[in-house]
N, C-alpha and C positions, 0 to 999 in steps of 0.2 A: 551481590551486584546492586548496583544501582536503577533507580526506575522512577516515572512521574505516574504517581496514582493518584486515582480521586477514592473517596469511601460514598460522599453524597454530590448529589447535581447540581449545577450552578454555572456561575461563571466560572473566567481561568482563577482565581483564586480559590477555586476548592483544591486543586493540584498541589500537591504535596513531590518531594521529592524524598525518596524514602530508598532504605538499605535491605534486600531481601534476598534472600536463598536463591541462586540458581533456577532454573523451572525443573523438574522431575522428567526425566524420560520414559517414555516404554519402548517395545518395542517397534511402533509404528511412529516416532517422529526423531528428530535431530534437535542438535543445541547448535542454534548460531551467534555469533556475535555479531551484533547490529553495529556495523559501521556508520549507516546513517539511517534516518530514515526523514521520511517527509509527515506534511501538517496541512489537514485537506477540512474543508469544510464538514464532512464528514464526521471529524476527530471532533472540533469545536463542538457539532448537534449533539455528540454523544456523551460529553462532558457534560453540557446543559440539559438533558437527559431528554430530550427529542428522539432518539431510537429505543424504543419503548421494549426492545429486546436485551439490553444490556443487564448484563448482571454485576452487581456490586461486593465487594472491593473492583477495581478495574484499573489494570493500565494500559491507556487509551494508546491510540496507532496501527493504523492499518499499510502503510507501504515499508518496506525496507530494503537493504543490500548489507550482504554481512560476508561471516569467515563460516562457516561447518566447522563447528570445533569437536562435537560426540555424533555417533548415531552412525550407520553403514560404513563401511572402511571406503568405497568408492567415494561417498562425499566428502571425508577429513580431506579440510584443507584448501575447500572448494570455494571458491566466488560464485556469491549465491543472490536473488532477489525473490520478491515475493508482494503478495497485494493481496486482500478482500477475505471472502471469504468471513471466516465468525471471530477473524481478527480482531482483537480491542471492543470486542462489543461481547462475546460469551464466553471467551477465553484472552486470556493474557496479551499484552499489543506490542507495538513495536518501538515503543518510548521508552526505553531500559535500553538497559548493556546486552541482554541474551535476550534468544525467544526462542521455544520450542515450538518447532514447524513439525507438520506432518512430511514423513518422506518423499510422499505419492506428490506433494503439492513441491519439492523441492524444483528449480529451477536454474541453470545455471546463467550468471551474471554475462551480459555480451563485453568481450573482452574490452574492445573501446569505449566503452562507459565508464566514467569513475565513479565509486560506492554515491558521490552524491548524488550525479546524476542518473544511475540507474534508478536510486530510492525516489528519484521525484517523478516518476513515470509510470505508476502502478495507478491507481484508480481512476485519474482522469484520461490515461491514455486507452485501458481499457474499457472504459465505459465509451472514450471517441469509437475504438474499432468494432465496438461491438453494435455502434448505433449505425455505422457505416458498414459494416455487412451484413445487416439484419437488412437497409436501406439498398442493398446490391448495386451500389454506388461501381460504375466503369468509369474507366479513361476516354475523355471527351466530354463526360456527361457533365451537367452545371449542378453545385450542389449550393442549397442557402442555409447557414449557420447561423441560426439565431441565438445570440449568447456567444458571438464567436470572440470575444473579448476573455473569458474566462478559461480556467484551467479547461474543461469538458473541450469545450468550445474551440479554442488555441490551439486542442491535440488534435482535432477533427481536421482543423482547417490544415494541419502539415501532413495528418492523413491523405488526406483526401489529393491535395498537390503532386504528395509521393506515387499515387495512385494512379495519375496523370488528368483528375479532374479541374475545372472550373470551379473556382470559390468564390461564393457571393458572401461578406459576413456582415454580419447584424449585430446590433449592442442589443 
């Protein structure tokens, strides 16, 4: 399969694109193939070696939408997504052709979504909902997003809409 790895930290020119084995299964994960995946601020810090947990050889990416190609007979075949977790920073990421996921964390894809936009909605939309229900953000209520120009930011403020709140947003 194909994959973008780095061996040392830097800018995007340590990125290699390079030819490797499949990933190995056991019995607790699945083989998917990554249809798409997205490129998050995240992915850059961890290339430049800002996430000070990464381990080296690495191929970076943390969002994806793929096929379930190996692993439980219930997922062959399934339209899948996925985010976070010790993705592309302590185990293999989601910049290659495959990735082995953990079963438990498998997900299935919302039909209306296509592979790309499912894959561009993994970290920054979970970090918006996670800040808005830690926040116990209601319908009515006014919320102010500072940073609402950015991914984090962006997914909060159509959160928050959906939810039937007031958005104030900030740069």
């Amino acid at each position: 399969m194909r994959a973008i790895r780095f061996e040392v930290f830097g800018d995007p020119s340590v990125l290699e694109l390079v030819e490797l084995a499949a990933p190995a299964l056991d019995a607790g994960t699945a083989l998917v193939r990554v249809m798409a995946a997205s490129i998050n601020p995240s992915d850059v810090k961890n290339v430049a070696g800002t996430m000070k947990q990464t381990t080296l050889p690495r191929i970076p990416g943390r969002d994806f939408a793929g096929v379930v190609e190996a692993g439980p007979a219930q997922w062959i075949g399934a339209e899948v997504w996925g985010t976070g977790g010790d993705v592309g920073i302590t185990r293999d990421g989601t910049h290659a052709e495959m990735i082995a996921v953990p079963t438990a964390s498998l997900r299935r894809k919302p039909g209306p979504l296509s592979f790309d936009e499912a894959a561009s909605v993994g970290v920054n939309y979970m970090a918006a909902w996670l800040g808005i229900e830690a926040a116990g953000l209601k319908a009515g209520e006014t919320v102010l997003l500072i940073g609402a120009g950015g991914g984090v930011g962006s997914a909060a403020a159509q959160i928050a809409r959906r939810l039937g709140a007031r958005v104030i947003g900030a740069e």
